[in-house]
C-alpha positions in Angstrom: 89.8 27.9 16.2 91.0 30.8 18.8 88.5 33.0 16.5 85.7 30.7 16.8 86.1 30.7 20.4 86.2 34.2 20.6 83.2 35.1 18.5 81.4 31.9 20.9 82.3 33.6 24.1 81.2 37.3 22.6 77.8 35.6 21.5 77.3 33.9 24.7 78.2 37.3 26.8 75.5 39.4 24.3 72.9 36.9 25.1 73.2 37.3 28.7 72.2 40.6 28.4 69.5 40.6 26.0 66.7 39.8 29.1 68.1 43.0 30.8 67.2 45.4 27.7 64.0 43.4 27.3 63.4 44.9 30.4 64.7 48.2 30.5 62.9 48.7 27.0 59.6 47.6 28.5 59.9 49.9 31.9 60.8 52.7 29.8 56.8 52.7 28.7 56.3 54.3 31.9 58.6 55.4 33.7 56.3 56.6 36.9 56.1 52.3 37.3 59.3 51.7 37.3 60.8 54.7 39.7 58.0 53.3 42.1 59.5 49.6 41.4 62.7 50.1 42.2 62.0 53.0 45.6 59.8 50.0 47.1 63.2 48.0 46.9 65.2 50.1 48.5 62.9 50.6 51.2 63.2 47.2 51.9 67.1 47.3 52.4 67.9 50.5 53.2 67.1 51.7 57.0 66.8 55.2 56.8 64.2 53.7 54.4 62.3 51.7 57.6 59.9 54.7 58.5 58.1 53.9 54.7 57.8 50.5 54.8 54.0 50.8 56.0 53.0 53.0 53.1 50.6 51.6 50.8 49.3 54.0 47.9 51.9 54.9 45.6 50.8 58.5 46.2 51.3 58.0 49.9 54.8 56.9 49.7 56.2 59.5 47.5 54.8 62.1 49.5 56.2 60.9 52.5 60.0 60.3 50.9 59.9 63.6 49.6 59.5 64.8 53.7 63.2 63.1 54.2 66.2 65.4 54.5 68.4 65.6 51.0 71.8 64.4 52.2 75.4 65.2 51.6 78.2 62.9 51.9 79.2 64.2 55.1 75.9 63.0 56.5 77.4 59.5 56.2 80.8 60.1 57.8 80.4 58.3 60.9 78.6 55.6 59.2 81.5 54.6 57.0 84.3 55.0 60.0 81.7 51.7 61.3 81.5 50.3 58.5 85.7 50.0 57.7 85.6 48.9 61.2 83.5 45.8 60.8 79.5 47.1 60.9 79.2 45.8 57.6 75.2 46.5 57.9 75.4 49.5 59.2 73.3 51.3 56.6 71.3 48.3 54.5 70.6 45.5 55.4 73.0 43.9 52.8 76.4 43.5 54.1 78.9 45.7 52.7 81.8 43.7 50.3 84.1 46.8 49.8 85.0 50.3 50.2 85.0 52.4 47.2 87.2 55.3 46.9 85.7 58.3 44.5 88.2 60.2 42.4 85.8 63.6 41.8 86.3 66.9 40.9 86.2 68.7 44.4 87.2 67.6 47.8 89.6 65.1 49.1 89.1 61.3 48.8 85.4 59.8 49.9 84.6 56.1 50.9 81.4 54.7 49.0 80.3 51.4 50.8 79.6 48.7 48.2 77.4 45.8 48.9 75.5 43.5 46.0 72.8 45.2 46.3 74.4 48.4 44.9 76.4 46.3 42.6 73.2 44.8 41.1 72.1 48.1 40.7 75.0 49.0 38.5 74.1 45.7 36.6 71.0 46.8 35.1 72.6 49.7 33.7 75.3 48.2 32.2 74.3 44.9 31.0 71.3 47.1 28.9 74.8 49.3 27.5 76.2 46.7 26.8 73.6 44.5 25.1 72.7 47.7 22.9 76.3 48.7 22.4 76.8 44.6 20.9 73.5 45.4 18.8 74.2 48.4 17.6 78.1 46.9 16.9 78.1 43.1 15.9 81.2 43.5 14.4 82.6 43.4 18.3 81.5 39.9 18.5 84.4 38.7 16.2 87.9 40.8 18.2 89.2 41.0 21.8 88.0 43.7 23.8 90.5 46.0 26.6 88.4 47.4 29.4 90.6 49.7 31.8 92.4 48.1 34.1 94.0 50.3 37.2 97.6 49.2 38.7 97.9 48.6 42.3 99.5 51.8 43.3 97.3 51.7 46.8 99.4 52.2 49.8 97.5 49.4 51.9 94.4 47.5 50.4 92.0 47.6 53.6 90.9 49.7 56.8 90.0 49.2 59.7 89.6 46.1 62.4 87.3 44.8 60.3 89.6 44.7 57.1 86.8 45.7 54.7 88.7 46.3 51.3 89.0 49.6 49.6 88.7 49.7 45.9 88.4 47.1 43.2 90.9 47.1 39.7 89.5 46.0 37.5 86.1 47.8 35.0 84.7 44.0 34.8 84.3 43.4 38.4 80.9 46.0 37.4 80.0 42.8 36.0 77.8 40.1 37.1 79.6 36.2 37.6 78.1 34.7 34.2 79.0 37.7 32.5 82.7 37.9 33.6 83.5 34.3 32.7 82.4 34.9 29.1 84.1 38.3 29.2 87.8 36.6 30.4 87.4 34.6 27.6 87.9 38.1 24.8 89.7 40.1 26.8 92.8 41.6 25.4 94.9 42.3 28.7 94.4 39.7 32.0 93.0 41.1 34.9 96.5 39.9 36.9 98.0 43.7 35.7 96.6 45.0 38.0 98.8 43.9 41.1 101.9 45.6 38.9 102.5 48.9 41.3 105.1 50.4 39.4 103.3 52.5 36.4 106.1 52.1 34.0 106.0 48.3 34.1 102.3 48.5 34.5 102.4 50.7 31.2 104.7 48.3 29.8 103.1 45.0 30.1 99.5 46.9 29.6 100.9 47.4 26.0 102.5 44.2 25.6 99.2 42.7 26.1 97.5 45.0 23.3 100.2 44.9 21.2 99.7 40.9 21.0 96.2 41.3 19.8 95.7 42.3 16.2 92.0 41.7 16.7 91.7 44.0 19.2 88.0 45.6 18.5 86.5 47.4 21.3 88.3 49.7 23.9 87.0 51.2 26.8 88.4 53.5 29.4 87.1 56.6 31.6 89.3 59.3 31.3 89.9 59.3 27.4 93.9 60.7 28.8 94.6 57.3 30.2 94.6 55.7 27.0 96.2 58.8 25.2 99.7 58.9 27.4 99.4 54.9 27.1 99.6 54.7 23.4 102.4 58.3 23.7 104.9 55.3 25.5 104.2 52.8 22.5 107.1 54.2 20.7 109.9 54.3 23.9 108.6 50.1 24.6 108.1 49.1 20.9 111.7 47.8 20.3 111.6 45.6 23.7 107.9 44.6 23.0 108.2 43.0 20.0 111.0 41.3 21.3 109.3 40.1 23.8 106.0 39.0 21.7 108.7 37.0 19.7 110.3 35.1 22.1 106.9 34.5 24.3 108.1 36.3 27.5 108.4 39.5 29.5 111.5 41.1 29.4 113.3 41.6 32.7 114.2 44.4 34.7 110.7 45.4 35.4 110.0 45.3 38.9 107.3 42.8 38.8 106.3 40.5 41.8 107.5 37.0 41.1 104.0 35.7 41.8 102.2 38.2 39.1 105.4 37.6 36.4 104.5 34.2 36.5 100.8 34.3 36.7 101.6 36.9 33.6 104.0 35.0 31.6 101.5 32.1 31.8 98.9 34.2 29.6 101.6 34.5 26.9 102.9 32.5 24.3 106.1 32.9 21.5 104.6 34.4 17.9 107.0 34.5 15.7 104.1 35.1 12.9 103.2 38.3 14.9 106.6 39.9 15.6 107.7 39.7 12.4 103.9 41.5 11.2 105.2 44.5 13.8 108.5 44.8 12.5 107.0 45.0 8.3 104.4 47.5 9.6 107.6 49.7 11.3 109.3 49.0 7.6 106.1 49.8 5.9 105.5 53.1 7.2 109.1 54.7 7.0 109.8 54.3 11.0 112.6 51.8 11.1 116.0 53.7 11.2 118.3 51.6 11.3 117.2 49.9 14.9 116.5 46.2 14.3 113.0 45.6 15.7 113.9 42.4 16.9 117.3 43.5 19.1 116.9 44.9 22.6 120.0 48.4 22.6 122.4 47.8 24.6 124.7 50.5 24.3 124.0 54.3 24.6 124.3 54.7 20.5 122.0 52.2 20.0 119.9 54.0 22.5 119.9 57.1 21.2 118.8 55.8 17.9 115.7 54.2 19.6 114.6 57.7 20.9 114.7 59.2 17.6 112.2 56.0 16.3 110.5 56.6 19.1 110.2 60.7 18.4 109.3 59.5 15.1 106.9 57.3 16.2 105.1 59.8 18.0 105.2 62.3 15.4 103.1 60.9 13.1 101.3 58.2 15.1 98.1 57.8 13.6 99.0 55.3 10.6 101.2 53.6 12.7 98.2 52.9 15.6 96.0 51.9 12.9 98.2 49.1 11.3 98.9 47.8 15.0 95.5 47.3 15.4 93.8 47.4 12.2 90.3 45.6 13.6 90.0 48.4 16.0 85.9 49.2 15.8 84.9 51.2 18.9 86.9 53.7 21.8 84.0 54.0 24.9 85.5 57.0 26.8 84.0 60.1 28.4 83.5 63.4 25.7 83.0 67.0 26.7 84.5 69.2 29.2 88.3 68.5 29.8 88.1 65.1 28.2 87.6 66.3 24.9 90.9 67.6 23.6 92.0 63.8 24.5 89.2 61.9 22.6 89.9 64.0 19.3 93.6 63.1 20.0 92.5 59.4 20.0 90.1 60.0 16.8 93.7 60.8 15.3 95.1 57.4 16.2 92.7 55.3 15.1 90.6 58.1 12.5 88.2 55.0 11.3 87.2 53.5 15.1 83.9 55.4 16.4 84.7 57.2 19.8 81.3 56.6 22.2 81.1 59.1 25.0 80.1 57.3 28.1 77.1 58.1 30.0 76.9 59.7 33.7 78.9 56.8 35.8 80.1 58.0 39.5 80.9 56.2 42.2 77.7 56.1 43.9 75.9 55.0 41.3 74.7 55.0 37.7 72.9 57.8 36.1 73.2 56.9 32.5 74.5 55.4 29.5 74.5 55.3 25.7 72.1 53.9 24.1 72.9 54.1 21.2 75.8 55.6 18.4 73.3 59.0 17.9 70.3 58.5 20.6 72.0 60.2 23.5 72.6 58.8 27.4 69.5 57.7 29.2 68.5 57.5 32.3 69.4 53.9 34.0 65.6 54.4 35.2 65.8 50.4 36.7 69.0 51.0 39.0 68.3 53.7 41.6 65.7 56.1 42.4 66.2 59.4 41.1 65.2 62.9 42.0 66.2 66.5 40.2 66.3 69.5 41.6 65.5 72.0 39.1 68.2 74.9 38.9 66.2 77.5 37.8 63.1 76.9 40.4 65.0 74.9 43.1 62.0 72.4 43.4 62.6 68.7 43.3 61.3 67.1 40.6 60.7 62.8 39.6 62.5 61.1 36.6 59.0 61.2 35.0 58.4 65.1 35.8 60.9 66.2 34.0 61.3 68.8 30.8 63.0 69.1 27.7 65.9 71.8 28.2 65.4 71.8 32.1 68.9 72.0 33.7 68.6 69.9 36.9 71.1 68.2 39.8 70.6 65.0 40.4 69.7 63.6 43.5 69.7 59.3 44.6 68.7 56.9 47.1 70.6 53.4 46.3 70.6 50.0 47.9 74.0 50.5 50.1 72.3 52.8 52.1 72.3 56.6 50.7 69.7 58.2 50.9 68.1 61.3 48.9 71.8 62.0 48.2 72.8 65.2 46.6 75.2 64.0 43.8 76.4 67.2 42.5 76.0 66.5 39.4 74.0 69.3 36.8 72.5 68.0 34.1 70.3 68.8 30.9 67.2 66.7 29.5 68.0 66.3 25.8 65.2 64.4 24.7 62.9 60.8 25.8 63.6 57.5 24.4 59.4 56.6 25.2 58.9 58.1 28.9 62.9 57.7 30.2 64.8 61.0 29.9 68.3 61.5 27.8 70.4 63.5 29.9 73.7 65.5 29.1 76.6 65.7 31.7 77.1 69.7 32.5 79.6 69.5 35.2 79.1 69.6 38.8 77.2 72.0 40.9 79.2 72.3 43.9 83.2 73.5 43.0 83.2 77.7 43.7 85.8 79.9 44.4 85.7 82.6 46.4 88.1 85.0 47.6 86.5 88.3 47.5 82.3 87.4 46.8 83.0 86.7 43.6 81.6 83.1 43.3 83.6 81.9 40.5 81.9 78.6 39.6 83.3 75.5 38.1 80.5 76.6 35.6 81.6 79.6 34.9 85.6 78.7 34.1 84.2 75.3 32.1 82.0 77.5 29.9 85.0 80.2 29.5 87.7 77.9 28.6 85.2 76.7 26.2 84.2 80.0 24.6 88.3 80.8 24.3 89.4 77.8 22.5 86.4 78.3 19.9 87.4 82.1 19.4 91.5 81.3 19.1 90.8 77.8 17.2 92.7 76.3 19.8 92.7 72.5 21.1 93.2 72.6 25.1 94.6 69.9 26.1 95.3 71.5 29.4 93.3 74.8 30.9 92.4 75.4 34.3 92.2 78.5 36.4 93.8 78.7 39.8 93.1 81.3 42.3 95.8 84.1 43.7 94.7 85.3 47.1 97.5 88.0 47.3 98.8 89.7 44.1 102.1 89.4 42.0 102.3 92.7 42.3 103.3 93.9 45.6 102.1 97.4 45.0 98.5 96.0 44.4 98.7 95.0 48.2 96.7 92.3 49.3 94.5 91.9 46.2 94.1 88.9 44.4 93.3 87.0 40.8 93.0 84.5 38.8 95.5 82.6 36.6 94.8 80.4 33.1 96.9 78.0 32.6 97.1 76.7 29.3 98.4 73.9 27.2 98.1 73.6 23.4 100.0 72.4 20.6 99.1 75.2 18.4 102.0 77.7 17.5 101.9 81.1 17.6 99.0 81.1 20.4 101.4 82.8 22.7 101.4 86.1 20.7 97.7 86.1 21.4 98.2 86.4 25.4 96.7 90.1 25.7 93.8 89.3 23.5 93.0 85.8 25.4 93.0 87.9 28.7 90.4 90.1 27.5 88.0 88.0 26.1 88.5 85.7 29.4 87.6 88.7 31.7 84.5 89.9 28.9 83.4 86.2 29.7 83.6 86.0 33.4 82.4 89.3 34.0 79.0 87.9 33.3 78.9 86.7 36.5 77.7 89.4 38.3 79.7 88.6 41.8 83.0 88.3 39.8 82.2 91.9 37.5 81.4 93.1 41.1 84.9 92.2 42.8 86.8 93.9 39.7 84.7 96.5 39.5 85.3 97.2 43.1 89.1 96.8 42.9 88.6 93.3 44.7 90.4 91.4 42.4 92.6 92.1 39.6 92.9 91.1 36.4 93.1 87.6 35.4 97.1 86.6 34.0 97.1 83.5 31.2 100.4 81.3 31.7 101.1 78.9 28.8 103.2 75.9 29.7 105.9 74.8 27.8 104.3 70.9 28.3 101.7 68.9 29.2 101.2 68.4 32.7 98.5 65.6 32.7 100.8 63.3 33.3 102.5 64.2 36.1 99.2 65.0 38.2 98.1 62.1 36.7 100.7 60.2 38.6 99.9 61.5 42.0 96.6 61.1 41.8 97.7 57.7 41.0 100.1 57.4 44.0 97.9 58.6 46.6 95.3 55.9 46.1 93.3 57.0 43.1 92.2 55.2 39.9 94.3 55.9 37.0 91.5 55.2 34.5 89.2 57.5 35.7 91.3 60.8 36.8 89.6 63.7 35.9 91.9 66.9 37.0 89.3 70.0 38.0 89.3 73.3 36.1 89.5 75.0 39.0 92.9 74.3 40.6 93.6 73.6 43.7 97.5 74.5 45.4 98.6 70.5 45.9 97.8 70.2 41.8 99.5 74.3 41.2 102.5 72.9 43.0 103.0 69.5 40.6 102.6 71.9 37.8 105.2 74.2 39.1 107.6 71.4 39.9 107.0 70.3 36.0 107.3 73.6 34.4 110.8 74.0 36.4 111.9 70.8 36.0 111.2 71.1 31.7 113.0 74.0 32.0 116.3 72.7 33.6 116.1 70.1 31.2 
């Protein structure tokens, strides 16, 4: 019966969506139309839009937006100090509902104002992923589904006389009404984890949740990390989970707010039938050592016997993940860049799911998603208006102007109110799907450092870090560069440079220091302001440091702490001294361990 509901309340939530790629199919016949569509909406809600609402020719309005100033966030300062002070309308006519805090690359922490209409916006780019993703997967319609949920780590929910809230938890709230009361229905893990603050009993119960549900069949999270150092604590919880999956409770001790324990323990029921499934599949695969499954340790022997499962565990994980969740279809997580040492890791814990790489989704809006297993990310073309300004000639180009191989930043004007905003974000057109470009995530445009003219762009160390891991055969599942204003080396005076750091699991990379260095400078010197600044005696050398472990984690966990969302961390390649200093404090602390 419980699978019959669930395959009902899949069905139901596919079908909502099939009118929103009916759509998005039939605009992408011309896209010109459609960019026109949606830029005569927003000039009806958004009032640095007002001056246009008199143009009549298509022709005529275009010409006149492109006359607007391109905008920065900074532009919008003052308007969002009114807004978390109660001028909800401040910038569109359509009150704003939230505060959004973004969790980029480069900067400190940003307020995006959310109001429907930017929330519709995000709609009809994901209901069309999600209607393709079902079509392209109907295998999903018969399992649970886990879609990120962040923990309430937020010192302080709102700002502001007017109490305008910052930040929503959970990835469903993208979702429109309809669509979230079919998707509550399938969902693996309720959405009342995320008032847990703590992160280990946030980490715990998140598991408990997932460990319940063999059917589990679709996953999707941001970062692919999050789910990584999730699935790295299954082995320390396992003993207590199954315990608690048996006796239909959650174990005590964890720190939990009576009013979200009980809300939590409501959602859970005894199952006898699916502990003892757990505690064969630890027999089966040669991890039980001696530690009943069933029996919380108590004493420090027992203890120690649970860490060495656990070690065990982790060891040779992949079998073990599979048998947990054997039904496991599809991981949706970003690829590329940084994120890709992680998504190969999960490929190893589930080797038969297919890993999706998600499309261009920041906080301001939606650029793109998949549309399809091999078809690439396209355009949302019926959620904002876009613009791109082409890197090579600097001139600003329309969604239907574009060319295949052009390497462009993106530029948006959405219904809460910005307008012509630079999102920093390069991309390159990979193809069409009819007159809609597919476009590939590069990085961002706008993180350089500078200390002596050199201009080191976030480019430059992505495309380095890239080229040094393919030469040494080398998975990096940490590498960034941080820069050294003043040398080491006090007889180098006041010179500085650039350190690697670097965290692999493959041995013997350390004996390949000098020749990593080398190749590193080779690549960076062809950027001519960097070979300029060495050349010149500028800067020195760049140093490579290895660390003993990963320190995702821990930055991970600050990030978390000072108001960001844990799903959706992505730590820069180009370090800056609050994330050097966690990494110190980790190296030092491995060490005195």
């Amino acid at each position: 019966m419980k699978r019959a509901m669930i395959f009902i309340s899949n069905l139901l939530w596919f079908m909502s969506y099939l009118p929103a790629v009916f759509i998005f199919r039939k605009s992408c016949g011309n896209a010109r139309n459609a960019q026109i569509k949606v830029l005569r909406r927003q000039i009806r809600r958004v009032k640095k839009l007002s001056t246009l609402r008199s143009c009549g020719s298509a022709e005529e309005l275009l010409a006149k937006f492109a006359e607007l100033p391109l905008t920065e966030y900074e532009d919008y300062s003052e308007d969002v100090e009114a807004i978390s002070n109660g001028d909800r309308c401040r910038m569109s006519g359509d009150p704003v509902s939230l505060l959004m805090p973004t969790s980029g690359t480069s900067g400190g922490t940003k307020l995006i104002p959310y109001n429907s209409s930017l929330l519709e916006e995000y709609r009809k780019g994901t209901a069309v992923w999600i209607g393709e993703m079902f079509r392209n997967n109907p295998a999903l319609l018969a399992g649970r589904h886990y879609w990120s949920i962040t923990p309430n780590t937020r010192s302080g929910a709102t700002r502001g006389e007017g109490e305008v809230p910052v930040g929503f938890d959970s990835d469903t709230e993208y979702l429109g009404m309809v669509q979230r009361f079919f998707s509550s229905r399938i969902m693996a893990v309720p959405d009342e984890v995320a008032e847990i603050a703590d992160m280990e009993a946030f980490e715990y119960v998140t598991l408990l949740f997932l460990v319940k549900a063999p059917d589990l069949r679709f996953i999707s999270v941001w970062h692919p990390s999050f789910l990584v150092l999730l699935l790295r604590k299954l082995p320390k919880y396992f003993e207590d989970i199954v315990a608690d999956i048996n006796a239909g409770t959650i174990r005590d001790g964890l720190g939990i707010e009576e009013k979200t324990i009980r809300a939590l323990k409501k959602k859970i029921r005894p199952d006898a039938k699916r502990a003892e499934n757990l505690r064969a599949i630890n027999r089966q695969t040669g991890r039980d050592r001696g530690v009943d499954s069933g029996e919380r340790c108590s004493d420090q022997g027992a203890q120690r016997k649970t860490e060495r499962v656990a070690r065990k565990l982790n060891s040779d994980r992949a079998g073990f993940a599979e048998h947990i969740w054997p039904e496991l279809k599809l991981i949706s997580c970003w690829r590329g860049n940084e994120s890709e040492p992680y998504a190969r890791e999960i490929q190893k814990f589930f080797p038969k799911a297919k890993i999706e790489g998600k499309g261009i989704v920041a906080t301001e809006g939606i650029v793109s998603f998949p549309l399809g297993e091999d078809a690439g990310k396209v355009l949302s073309i019926n959620s904002h208006f876009f613009e791109f300004i082409d890197e090579e000639t600097g001139e600003n180009k329309f969604a239907w102007e574009l060319e295949v191989d052009g390497i462009y930043s993106v530029v948006i004007t959405t219904g809460n109110g910005l307008c012509r905003y630079k999102l920093h974000d390069r991309v390159r057109v990979t193809g069409f799907f009819r007159e809609a470009p597919f476009v590939e995530f590069l990085g961002r445009d706008n993180v350089v450092s500078d200390m002596a003219g050199e201009k080191l762009h976030i480019s430059h160390v992505e495309n380095m870090i890239s080229q040094i891991s393919g030469r040494f055969n080398f998975s990096a599942y940490f590498a960034a560069v941080a820069p050294f204003p003043e040398s080491d080396d006090d007889a180098s005076g006041p010179v500085g440079h650039y350190k690697l750091y670097l965290y692999t699991k493959r041995r013997g990379i350390r004996e390949n220091r000098r020749e990593i260095e080398v190749c590193a400078e080779q690549i960076l010197f062809d950027n001519f302001h960097y070979r300029h600044a060495r050349n010149l005696g500028q800067l020195n050398p760049l140093e490579t440091v290895f660390l003993s472990c990963d320190p995702t984690e821990a930055i991970r966990k600050w990030f978390v702490e000072s108001g960001r969302r844990a799903g959706d961390i992505k730590i820069p390649r180009l370090l800056p001294r609050r994330i050097l200093e966690i990494i110190e404090r980790n190296e030092s602390a491995v060490e005195a361990a």
